[in-house]
C-alpha positions as CSV (number, residue, x, y, z in Angstrom):
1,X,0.2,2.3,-8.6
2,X,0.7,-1.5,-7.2
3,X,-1.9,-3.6,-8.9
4,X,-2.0,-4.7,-4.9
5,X,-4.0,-1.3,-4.6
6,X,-7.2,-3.4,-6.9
7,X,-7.0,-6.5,-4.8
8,X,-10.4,-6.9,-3.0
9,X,-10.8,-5.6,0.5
10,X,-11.1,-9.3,2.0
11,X,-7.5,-9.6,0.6
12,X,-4.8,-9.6,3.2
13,X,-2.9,-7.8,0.7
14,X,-5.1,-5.3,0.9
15,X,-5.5,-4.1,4.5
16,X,-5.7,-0.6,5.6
17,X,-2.4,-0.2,6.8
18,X,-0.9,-1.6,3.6
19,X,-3.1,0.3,1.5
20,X,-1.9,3.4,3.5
21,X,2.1,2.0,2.9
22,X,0.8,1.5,-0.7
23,X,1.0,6.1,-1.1
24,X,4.4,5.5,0.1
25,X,5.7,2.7,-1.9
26,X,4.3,4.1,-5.6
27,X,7.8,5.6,-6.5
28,X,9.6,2.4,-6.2
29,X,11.7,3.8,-2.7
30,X,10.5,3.0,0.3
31,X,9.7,6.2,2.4
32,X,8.8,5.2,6.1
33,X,5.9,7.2,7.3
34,X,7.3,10.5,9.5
35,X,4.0,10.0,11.7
């Protein structure tokens, strides 16, 4: 997992929606959400 994913909530880096990107960035590829 992306030490991004421990970065405080107040973190930019952290936002929901990256946080939510974050599940589809953990193997390295980028898989843009089918939703």
């Amino acid at each position: 997992m992306s030490a991004s994913a421990a970065a405080p909530v107040s973190s930019p880096v952290s936002s929901p929606v990256s946080m939510a990107h974050l599940e589809q960035f953990t193997d390295a590829e980028w898989v843009e959400p089918t939703d």
